[in-house]
C-alpha positions in Angstrom: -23.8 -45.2 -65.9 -26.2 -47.6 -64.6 -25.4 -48.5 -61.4 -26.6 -52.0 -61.2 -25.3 -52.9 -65.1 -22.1 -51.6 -64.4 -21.4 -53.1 -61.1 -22.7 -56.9 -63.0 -20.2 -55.9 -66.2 -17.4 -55.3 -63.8 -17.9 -58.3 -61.8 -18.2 -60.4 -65.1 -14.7 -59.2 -66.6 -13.2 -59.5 -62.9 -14.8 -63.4 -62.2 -14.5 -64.7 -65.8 -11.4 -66.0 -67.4 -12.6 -66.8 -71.1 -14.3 -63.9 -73.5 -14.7 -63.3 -76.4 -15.3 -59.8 -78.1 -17.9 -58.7 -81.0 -19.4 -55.9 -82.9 -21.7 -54.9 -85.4 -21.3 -55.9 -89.1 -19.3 -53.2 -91.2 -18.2 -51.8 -88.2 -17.3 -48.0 -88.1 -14.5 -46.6 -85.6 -16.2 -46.5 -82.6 -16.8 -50.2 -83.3 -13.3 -50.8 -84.0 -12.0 -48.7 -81.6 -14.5 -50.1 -78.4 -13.1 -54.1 -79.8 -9.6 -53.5 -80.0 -9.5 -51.0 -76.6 -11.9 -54.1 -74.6 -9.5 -56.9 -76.3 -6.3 -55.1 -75.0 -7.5 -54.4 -71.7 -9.0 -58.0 -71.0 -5.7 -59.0 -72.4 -3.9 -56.2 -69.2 -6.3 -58.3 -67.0 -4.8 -61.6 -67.5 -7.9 -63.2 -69.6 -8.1 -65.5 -72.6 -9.6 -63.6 -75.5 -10.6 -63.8 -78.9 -12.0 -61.2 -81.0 -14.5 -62.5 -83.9 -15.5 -60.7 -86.9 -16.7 -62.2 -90.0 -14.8 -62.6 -92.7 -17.8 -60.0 -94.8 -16.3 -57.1 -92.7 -12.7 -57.4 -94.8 -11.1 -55.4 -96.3 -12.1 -52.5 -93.9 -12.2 -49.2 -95.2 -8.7 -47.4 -95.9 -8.8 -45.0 -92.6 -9.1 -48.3 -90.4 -6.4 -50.7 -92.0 -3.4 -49.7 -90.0 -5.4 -50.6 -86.8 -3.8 -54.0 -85.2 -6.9 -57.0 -84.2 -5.3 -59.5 -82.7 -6.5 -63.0 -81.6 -9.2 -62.7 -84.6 -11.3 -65.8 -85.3 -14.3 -65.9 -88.2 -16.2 -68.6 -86.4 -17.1 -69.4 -83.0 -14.6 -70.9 -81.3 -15.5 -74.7 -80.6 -15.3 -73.4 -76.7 -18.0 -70.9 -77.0 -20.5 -72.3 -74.6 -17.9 -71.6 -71.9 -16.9 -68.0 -72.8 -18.5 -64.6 -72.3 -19.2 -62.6 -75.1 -19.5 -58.8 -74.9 -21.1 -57.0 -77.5 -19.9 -53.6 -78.4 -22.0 -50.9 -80.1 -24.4 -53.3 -81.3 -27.9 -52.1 -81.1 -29.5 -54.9 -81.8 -28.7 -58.9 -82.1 -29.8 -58.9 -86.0 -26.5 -56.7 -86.8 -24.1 -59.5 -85.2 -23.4 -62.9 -87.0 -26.4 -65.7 -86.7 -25.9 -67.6 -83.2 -22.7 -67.0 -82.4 -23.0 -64.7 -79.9 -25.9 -66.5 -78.6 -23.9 -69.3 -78.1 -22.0 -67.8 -75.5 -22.6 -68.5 -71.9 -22.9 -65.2 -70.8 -23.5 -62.1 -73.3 -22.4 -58.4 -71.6 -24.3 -55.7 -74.1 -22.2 -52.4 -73.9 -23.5 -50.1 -76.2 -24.3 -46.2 -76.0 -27.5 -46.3 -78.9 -30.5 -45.0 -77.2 -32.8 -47.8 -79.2 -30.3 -51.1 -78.2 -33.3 -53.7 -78.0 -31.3 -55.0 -74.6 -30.3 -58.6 -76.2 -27.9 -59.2 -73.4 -28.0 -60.7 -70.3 -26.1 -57.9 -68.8 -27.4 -54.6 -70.5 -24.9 -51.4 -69.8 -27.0 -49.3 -72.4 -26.0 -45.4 -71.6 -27.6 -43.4 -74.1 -25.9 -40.0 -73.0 -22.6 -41.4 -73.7 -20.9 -39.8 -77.1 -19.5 -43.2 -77.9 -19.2 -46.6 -77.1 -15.5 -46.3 -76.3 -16.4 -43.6 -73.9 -18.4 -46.4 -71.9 -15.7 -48.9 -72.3 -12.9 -46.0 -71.4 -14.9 -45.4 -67.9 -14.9 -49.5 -67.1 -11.2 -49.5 -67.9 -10.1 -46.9 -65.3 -12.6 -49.3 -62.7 -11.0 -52.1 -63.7 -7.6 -50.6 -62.9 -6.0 -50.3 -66.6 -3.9 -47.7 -67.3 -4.2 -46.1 -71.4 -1.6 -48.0 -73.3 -0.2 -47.1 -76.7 -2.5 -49.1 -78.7 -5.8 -48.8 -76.2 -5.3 -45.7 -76.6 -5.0 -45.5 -80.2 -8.2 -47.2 -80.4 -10.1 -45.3 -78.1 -9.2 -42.0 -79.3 -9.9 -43.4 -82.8 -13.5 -44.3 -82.0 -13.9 -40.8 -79.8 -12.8 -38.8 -82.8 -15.0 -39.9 -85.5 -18.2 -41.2 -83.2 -18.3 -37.4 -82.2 -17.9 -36.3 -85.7 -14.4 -35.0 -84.7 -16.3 -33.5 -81.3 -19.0 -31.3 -83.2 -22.2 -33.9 -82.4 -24.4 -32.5 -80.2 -23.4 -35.9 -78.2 -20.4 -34.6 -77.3 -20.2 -33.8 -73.7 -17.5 -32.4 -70.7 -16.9 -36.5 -70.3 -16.2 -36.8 -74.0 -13.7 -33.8 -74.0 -12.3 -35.3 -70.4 -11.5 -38.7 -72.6 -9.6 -36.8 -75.2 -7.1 -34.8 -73.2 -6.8 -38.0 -70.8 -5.9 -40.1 -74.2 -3.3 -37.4 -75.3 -1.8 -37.2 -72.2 -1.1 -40.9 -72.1 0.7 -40.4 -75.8 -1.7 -40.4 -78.4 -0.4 -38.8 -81.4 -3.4 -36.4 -82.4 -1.9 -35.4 -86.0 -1.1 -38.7 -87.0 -4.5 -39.8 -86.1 -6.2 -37.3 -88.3 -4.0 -37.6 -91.1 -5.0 -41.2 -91.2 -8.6 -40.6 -90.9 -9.2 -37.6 -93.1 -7.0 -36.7 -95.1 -4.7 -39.7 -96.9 -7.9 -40.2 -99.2 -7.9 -42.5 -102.0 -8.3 -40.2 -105.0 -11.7 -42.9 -106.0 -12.9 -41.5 -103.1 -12.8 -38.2 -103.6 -14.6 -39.2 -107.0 -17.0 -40.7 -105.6 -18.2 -38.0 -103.7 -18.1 -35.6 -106.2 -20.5 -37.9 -108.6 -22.8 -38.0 -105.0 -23.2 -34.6 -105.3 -23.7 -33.9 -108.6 -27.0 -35.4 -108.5 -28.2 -34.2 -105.2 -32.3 -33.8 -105.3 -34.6 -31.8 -103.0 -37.7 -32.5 -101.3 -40.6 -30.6 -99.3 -39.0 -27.1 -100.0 -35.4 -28.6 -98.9 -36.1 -30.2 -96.1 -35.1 -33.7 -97.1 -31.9 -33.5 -99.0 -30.8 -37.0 -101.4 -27.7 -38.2 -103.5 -28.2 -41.8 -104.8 -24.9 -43.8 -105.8 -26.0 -46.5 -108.3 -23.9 -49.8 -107.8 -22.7 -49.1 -110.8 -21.0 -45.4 -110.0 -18.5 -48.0 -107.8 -17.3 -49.8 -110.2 -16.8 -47.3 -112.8 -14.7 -45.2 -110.5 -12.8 -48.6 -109.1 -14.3 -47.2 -105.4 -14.6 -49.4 -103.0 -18.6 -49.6 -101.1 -17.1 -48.2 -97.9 -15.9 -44.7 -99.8 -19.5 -43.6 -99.2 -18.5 -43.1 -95.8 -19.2 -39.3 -95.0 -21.0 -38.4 -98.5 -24.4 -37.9 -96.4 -22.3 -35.3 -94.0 -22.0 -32.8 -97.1 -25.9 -33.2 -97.6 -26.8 -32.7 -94.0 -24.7 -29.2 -94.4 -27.0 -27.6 -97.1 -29.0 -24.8 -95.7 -32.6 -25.8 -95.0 -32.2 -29.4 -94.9 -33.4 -30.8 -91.8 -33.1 -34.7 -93.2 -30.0 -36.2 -95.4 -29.9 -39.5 -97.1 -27.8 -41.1 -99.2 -29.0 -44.4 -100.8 -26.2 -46.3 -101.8 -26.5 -49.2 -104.4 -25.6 -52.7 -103.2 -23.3 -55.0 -105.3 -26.2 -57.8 -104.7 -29.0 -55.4 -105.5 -31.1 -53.2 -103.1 -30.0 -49.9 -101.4 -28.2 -49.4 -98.0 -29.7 -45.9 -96.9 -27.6 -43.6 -94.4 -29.6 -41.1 -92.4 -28.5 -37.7 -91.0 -31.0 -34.7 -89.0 -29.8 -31.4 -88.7 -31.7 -31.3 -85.5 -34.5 -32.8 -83.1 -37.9 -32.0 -85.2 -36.8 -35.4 -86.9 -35.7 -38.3 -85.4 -34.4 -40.6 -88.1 -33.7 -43.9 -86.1 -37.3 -44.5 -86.1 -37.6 -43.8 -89.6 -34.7 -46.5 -89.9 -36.6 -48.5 -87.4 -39.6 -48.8 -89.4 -37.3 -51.0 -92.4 -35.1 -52.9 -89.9 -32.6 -50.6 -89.0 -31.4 -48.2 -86.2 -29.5 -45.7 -84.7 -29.3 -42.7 -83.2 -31.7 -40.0 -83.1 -29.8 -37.7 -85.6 -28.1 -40.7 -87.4 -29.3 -43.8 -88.9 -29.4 -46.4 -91.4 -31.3 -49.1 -92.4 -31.7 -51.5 -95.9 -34.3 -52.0 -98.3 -34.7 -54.0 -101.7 -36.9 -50.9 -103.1 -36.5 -49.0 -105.6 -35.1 -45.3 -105.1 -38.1 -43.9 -105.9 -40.1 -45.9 -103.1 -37.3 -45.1 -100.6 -37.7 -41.7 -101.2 -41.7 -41.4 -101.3 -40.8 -43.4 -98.0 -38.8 -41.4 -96.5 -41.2 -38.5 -97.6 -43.5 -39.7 -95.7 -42.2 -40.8 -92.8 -40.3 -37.2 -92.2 -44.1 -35.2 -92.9 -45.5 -37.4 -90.2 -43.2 -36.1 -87.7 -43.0 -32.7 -89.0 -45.4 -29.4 -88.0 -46.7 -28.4 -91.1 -44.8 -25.2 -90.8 -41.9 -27.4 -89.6 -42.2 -28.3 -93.8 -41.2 -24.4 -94.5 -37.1 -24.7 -94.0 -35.1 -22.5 -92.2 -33.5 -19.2 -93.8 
């Protein structure tokens, strides 16, 4: 970690009394795991705490529903001005509700995406970390917090799935060092998985199997696209956040060095996931480019294009990065 962030996050949590905690809009499980873990260990530390979500990020997928969020508020409290926010996983400002973090008097950025735009006034931005929750699980031991049941829980959670269950090329000795840390303070590894991957909503399961029936190729393979119309959701009673994973199956097809799925938007437009099989593409600064972000071999952004336009986009933005060989895929 940064020496000099760390030492200023530490001190903030230690000196400050009133917080409140944040993270992206439709937060994923390192989101959900980094908020609960940093709202239960404030909580160990004596301090008053609120988390804040909007009321947009409910329901939260099926995987995520049995997880406990406690002091929740939708609005900023009337006492913002004299709490401390900290941001978790956010990359940038734009993905967090309009001025309410802002508001705050003093806004702690914790995040492990190697383009966060630094928004905070304290910045712990570690880039090699394989989650967020692997940041906040290194502040924890500093701040003297054991792994309790539900801390745990949470952090494990986030560990698990930010690491694509520990197969991301993100995922380091530290990483691995978390997990057995996590079961050895009681976390119930079966159970865990069970929840996340395999009691599936059968719509779910549909829904991915309409994703790939209409999987197209591009560039001799190398970008790899399903498309889920808005309308694929409704016939199949699937809820938006059922997509989750879809681009994973298209990232696995030999030769493919980019996967997207563009999924159709209730309010028109797509949301478009990005996945690289490897380094010769860096798809957060293909998200960049439309508003988005992420991480060099996952990303996302939006866009109110047509699929066609996305695609000749993406097209594009891929060959410009690409060797011309690079366009030849791999056997």
């Amino acid at each position: 970690m940064s020496g000099d962030a760390r030492s200023s996050v530490l001190e903030q949590i230690r000196d400050r009394e009133r917080f409140l905690v944040a993270t992206h809009e439709n937060p994923d499980g390192d989101a959900l795991g980094s908020l609960i873990a940093m709202h239960h260990i404030l909580r160990e530390l004596g301090k008053d705490v609120l988390t804040f979500m909007s009321e947009g990020d409910f329901p939260l997928p099926p995987e995520y529903r049995s997880l406990r969020i406690d002091d929740l508020v939708h609005q900023a409290p009337a006492d913002i001005g004299q709490r401390t926010a900290i941001a978790l996983d956010c990359g940038n400002i734009d993905r967090t509700p309009d001025g309410v973090l802002e508001a705050a008097a003093t806004l702690l950025n914790i995040d492990h995406h190697h383009d966060n735009t630094g928004f905070g006034d304290v910045n712990l931005i570690e880039p090699e970390a394989s989650c967020t929750a692997e940041i906040v699980f290194e502040l924890m031991g500093r701040l003297g917090v054991g792994a309790s049941g539900e801390i745990a829980q949470a952090l494990y959670i986030a560990l698990v799935t930010d690491t694509g269950r520990f197969m991301y090329e993100s995922t380091g000795p530290a990483a691995h060092r978390m997990a057995a840390a996590l079961i050895e303070a009681g976390v119930d590894v079966q159970a865990i998985y069970r929840r996340l991957y395999e009691d599936v909503p059968e719509a779910k399961i549909r829904l991915l199997g309409r994703a790939l029936q209409g999987i197209s190729r591009y560039d001799q393979g190398v970008l790899t696209v399903a498309t889920l119309a808005a309308r694929d959701f409704e016939e199949l009673g699937a809820e938006q956040s059922y997509s989750e994973g879809v681009v994973d199956h298209l990232r696995a097809i030999r030769g493919t060095r980019v996967a997207a799925l563009l999924r159709g938007l209730p309010e028109g437009g797509y949301k478009i996931s990005l996945r690289a099989t490897d380094d010769s593409v860096d798809v957060s600064a293909i998200a960049r480019a439309q508003g988005g972000g992420g991480h060099r071999r996952a990303a996302g952004f939006q866009s109110e294009s047509s699929d066609a336009q996305v695609i000749a986009f993406l097209r594009s933005q891929i060959a410009a990065q690409l060797d011309p060989q690079d366009l030849v895929p791999t056997a």
